[in-house]
C-alpha positions in Angstrom: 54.1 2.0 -40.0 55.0 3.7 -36.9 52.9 3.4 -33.1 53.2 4.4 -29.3 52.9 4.1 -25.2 54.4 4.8 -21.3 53.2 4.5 -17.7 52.0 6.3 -14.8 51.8 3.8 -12.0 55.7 3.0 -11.6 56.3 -0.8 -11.1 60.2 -0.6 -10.1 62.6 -1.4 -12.8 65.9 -2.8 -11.6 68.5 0.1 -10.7 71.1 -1.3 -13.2 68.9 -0.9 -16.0 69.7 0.9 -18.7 65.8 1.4 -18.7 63.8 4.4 -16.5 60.3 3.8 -18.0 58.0 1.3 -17.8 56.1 1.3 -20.8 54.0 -2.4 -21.2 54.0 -5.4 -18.8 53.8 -8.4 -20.6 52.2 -11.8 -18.7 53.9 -15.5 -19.2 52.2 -18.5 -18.4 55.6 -19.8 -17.9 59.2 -18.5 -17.2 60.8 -18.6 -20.7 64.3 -17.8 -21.5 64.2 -15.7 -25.6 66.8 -17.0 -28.4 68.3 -13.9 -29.8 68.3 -15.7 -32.8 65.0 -16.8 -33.0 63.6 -13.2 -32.1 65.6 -11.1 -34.5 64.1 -14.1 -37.0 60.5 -13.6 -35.7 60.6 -9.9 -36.2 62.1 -9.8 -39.4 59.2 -12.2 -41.1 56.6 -10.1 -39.4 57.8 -6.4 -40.0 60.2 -6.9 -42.7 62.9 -4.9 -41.4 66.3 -6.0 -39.3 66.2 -6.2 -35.8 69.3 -6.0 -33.3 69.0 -8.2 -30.8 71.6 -8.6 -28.0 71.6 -10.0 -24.3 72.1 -7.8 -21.5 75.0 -9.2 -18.5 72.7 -8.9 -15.9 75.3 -6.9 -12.6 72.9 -8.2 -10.1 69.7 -9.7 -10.8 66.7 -7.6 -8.9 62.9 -7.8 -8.9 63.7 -11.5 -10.1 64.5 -10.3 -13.4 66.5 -13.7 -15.3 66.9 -12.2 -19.0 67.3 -8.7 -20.5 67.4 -8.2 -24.2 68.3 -4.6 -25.5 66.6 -4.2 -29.1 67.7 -1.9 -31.7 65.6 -1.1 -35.2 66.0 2.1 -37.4 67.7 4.1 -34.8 65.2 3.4 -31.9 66.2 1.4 -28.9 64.2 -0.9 -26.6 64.7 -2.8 -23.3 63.3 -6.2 -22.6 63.3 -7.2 -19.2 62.1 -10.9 -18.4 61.2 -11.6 -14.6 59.6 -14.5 -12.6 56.1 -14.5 -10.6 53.6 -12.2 -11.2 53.4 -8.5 -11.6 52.0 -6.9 -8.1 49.1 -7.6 -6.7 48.0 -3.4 -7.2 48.6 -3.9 -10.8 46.8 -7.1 -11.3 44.2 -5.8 -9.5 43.6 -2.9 -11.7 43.8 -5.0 -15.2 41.8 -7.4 -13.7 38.6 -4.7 -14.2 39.5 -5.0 -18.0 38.3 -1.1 -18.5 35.9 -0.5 -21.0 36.2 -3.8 -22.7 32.9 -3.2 -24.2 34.0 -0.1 -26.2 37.2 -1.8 -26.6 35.2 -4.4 -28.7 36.8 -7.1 -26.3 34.7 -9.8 -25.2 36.9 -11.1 -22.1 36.5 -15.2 -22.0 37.3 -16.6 -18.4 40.2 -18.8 -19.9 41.4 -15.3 -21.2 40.9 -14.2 -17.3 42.2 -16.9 -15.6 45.5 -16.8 -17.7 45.9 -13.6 -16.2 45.4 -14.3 -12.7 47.8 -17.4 -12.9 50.8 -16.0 -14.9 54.0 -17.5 -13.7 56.0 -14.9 -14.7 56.0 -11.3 -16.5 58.0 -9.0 -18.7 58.9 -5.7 -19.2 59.2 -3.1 -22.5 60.8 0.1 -21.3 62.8 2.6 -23.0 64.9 5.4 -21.9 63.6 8.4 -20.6 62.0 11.0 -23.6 60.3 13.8 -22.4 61.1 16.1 -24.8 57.8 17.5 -26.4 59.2 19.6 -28.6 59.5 16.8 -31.0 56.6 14.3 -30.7 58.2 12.2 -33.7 60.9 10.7 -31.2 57.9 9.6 -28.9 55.8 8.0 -32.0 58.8 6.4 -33.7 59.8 4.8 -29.9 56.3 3.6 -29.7 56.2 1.8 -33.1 59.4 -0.2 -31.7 57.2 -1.2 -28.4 54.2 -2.6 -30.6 56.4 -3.9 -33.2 58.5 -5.7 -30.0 55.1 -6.7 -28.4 53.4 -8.4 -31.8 56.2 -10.1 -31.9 56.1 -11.7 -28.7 52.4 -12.2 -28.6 52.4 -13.8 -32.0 55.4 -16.6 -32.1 55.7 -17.1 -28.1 52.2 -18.8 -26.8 53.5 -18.4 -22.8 53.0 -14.7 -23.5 49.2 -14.4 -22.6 48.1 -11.1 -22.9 49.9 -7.2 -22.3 48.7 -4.2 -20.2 49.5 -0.5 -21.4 50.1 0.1 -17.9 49.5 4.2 -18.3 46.6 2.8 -20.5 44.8 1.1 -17.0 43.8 -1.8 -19.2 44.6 -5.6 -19.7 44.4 -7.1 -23.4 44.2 -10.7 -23.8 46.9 -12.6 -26.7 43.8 -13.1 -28.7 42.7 -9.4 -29.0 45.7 -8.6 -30.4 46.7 -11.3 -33.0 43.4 -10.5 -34.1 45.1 -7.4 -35.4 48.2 -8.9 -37.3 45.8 -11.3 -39.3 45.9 -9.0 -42.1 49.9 -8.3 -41.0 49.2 -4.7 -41.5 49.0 -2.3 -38.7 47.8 1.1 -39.8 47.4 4.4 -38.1 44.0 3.6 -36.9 45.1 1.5 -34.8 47.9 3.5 -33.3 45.9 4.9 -30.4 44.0 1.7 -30.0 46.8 -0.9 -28.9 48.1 1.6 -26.6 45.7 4.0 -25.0 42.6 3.9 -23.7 39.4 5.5 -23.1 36.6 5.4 -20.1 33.6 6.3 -19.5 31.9 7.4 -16.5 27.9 8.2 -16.8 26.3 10.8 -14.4 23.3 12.4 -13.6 23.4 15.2 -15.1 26.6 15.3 -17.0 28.6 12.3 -18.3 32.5 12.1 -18.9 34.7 10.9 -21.0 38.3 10.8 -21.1 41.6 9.1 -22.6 44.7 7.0 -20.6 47.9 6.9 -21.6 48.9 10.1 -23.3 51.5 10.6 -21.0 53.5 7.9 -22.9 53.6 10.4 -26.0 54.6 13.4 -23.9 51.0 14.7 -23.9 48.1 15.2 -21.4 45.2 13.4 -21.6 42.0 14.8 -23.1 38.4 14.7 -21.6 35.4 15.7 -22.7 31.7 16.5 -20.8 28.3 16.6 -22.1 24.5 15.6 -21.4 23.2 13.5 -24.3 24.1 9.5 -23.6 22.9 8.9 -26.5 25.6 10.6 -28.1 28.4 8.4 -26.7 29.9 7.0 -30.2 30.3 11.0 -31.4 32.5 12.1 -28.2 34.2 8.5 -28.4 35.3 9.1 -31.9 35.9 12.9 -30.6 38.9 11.6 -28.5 40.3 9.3 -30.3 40.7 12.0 -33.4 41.8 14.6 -31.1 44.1 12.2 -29.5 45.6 11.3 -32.6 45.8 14.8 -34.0 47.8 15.8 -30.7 50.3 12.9 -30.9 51.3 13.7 -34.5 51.4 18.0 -34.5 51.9 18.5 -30.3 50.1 21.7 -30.6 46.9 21.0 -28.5 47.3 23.6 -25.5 45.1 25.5 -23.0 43.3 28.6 -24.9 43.8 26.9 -28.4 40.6 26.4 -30.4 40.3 23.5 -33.2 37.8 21.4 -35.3 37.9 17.8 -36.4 37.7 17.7 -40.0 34.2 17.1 -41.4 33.0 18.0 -37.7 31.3 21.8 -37.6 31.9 22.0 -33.9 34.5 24.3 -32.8 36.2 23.6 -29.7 38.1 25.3 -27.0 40.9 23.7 -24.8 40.5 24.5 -21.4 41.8 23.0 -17.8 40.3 20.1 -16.9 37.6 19.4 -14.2 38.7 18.3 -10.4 38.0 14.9 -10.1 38.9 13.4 -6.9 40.3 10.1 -6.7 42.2 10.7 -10.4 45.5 10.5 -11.1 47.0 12.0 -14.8 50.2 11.3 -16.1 52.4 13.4 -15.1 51.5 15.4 -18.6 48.4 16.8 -17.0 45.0 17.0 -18.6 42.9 19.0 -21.1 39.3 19.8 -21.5 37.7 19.9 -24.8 34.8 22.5 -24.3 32.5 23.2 -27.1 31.3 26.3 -28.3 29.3 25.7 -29.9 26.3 22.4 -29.4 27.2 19.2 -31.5 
């Protein structure tokens, strides 16, 4: 079991963290103080596997931040920060367009909206700095910490109300993901999922597709043009293998040619498209360009 995520739209972190990444802001319907007790026990029924859980002497407190909680679990470390009022109004406005719920198979319910909108408080996962791409395993092995940390949360604490992958531009309700501990097994299908995201943007004469949220994995994102509409599902399922495939080997670069298995369609990696008004993280971009037609 092991999972992912980061951020490209900084939201400042206080400057005596320990912490230099924001990686997923958590709403609260309700300022909440956590029992290091009661989350070391909370983690240990649902993932089967210690948790260290200690409290953070807060030097000055900044941002309103009342509680930080440093987690530790098989060699990976994680920083809970706990803050009152709401996360920024930039922020809120962008999870507030819940991108792509449709493909996201999220049905948003305006209880689900309005617990957004009128969160009393927020939190913070982040993690120190890893850019290191020369071994992606670091950056998937942190990540399975962050969703282990965040099911969690979501699961036995009902003031936390729903998450955003914040270099994922997207807002998921509670619901969406206890949905996804019902069978308490999270597998590697779902690894990309929870974490990243995909949009899609329909044109005239070309439409494009494109992930969010790479950058939390040390990678670039991954885009992908074509004509056919009606072939949507094929480039959907395109990105999320190609995104998968990059998180685990790290050796999807510009000139580099590669299949999906099963898939006869060769393709070529290439720089991606100017788009104005886009912003990667700070990993760049790459193009998937076929040679040949799907």
């Amino acid at each position: 079991m092991k999972l992912f995520s980061k951020a490209a739209d900084k939201v400042p972190i206080p400057t005596d963290a320990v912490t230099t990444d924001l990686v997923v802001a958590i709403l609260l319907s309700d300022m909440v103080l956590m029992d290091v007790s009661d989350l070391r026990r909370y983690y240990k029924a649902l993932w089967k596997t210690k948790l260290d859980c200690t409290e953070v002497p807060l030097a000055r407190k900044e941002l309103g931040e009342f509680q930080r909680l440093r987690l530790e679990s098989e060699g990976r470390t994680l920083f809970l920060s706990l803050r009152s009022g709401p996360l920024p109004g930039s922020m809120l406005e962008m999870m507030g367009r819940m991108t792509d719920v449709s493909a996201m198979g999220i049905s948003p319910e305006q209880g689900q909206i309005d617990a957004m909108k009128n969160h009393k408080a927020h939190a913070v996962l982040g993690c120190t700095t890893y850019d290191d791409k020369s071994d992606p395993q670091k950056a998937i092995d942190r990540a399975w910490l962050i969703v282990e940390a965040l099911c969690t949360l979501l699961e036995h604490r009902k003031e936390f109300v729903g998450y955003s992958p914040v270099s994922a531009q997207v807002y998921r309700p509670r619901e969406w993901i206890i949905s996804r501990l019902e069978s308490k097994n999270i597998g590697q299908d779902e690894l990309f999922m929870l974490l990243c995201n995909i949009r899609s943007f329909p044109g005239e004469q070309e439409n494009w597709m494109h992930t969010l949220g790479m950058e939390q994995f040390c990678q670039p994102d991954l885009e992908v043009w074509f004509k056919d509409r009606d072939k949507g599902d094929y480039y959907f399922e395109l990105l999320v293998n190609a995104a998968m495939h990059s998180i685990a080997e790290s050796v999807l670069s510009l000139g580099n040619t590669f299949n999906i298995h099963g898939d006869p369609v060769t393709y070529k990696l290439v720089a991606p498209r100017e788009v104005a008004n886009h912003k990667w993280g700070k990993f760049g971009a790459i193009c998937m360009e076929p040679i040949s037609s799907p």
